[in-house]
C-alpha positions as CSV (number, residue, x, y, z in Angstrom):
1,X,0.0,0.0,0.0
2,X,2.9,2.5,0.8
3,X,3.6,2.3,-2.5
4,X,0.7,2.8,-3.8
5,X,0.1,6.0,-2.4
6,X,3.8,6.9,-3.5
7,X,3.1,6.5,-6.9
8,X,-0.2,8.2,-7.1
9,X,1.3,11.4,-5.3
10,X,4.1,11.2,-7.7
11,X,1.7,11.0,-10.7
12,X,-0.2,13.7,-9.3
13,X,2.3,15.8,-8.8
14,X,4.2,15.2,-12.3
15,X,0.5,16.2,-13.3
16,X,0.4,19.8,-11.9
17,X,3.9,20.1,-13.0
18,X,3.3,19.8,-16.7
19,X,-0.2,21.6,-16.3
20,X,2.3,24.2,-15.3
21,X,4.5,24.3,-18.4
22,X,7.3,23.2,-15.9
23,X,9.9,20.6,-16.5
24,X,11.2,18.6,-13.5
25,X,14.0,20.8,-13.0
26,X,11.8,24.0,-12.7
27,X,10.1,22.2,-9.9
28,X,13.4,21.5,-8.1
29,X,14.4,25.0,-8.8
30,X,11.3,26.2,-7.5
31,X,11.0,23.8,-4.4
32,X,14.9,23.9,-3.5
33,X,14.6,20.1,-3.9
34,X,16.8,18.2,-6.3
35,X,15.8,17.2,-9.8
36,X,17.1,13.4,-8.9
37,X,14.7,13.9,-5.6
38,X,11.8,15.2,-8.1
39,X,12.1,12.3,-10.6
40,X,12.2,9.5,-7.9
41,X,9.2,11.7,-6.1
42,X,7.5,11.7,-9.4
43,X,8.2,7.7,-9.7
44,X,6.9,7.1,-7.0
45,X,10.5,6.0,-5.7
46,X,10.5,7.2,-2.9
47,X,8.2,8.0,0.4
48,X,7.6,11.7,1.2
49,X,7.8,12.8,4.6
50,X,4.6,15.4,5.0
51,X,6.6,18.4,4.8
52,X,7.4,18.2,1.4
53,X,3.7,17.2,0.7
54,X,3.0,20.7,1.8
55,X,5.6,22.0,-0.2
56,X,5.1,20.6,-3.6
57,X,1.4,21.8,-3.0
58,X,2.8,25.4,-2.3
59,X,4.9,25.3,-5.0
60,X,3.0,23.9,-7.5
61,X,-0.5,26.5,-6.2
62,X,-2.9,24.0,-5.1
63,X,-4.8,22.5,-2.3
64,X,-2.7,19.1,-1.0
65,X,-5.4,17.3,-1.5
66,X,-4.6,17.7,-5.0
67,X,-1.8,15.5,-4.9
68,X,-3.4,12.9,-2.5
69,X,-4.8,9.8,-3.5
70,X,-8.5,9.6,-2.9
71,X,-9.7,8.0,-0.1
72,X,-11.4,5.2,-1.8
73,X,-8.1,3.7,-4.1
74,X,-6.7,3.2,-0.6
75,X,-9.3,1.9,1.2
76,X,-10.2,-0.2,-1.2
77,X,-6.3,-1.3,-1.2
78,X,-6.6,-1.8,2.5
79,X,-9.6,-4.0,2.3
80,X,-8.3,-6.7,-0.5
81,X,-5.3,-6.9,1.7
82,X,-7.4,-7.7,4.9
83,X,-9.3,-10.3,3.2
């Protein structure tokens, strides 16, 4: 499930970026975050500690619920593993 959720933030994210104009290194630039940090983020390569949740969703102008996963991909996620 953790990386789950990684990957649909980083899809999310990669999302917003290009709605943007902005190629991965005008995100790192922008976010003081590395461009090798930004493609694993984007990947979904790595977890993200809540801080940077925040700051890709100030960065990039929008709500961080934006970049979430909605409820119901995890939950449903959470339930086939439980059974």
């Amino acid at each position: 499930m953790k990386k789950e959720i990684a990957v649909s933030f980083g899809r999310k994210v990669a999302e917003k970026r290009k709605e943007k104009g902005w190629l991965q290194g005008d995100l790192a630039k922008f976010s003081g975050l590395s461009k090798t940090y930004v493609g694993n983020l984007e990947r979904g390569e790595t977890n993200v500690a809540l801080e940077k949740v925040y700051l890709c969703a100030y960065v990039l102008e929008c709500p961080v619920q934006d970049l979430l996963p909605c409820d119901e991909e995890i939950f449903e996620s959470i339930q086939e593993r439980s059974e």
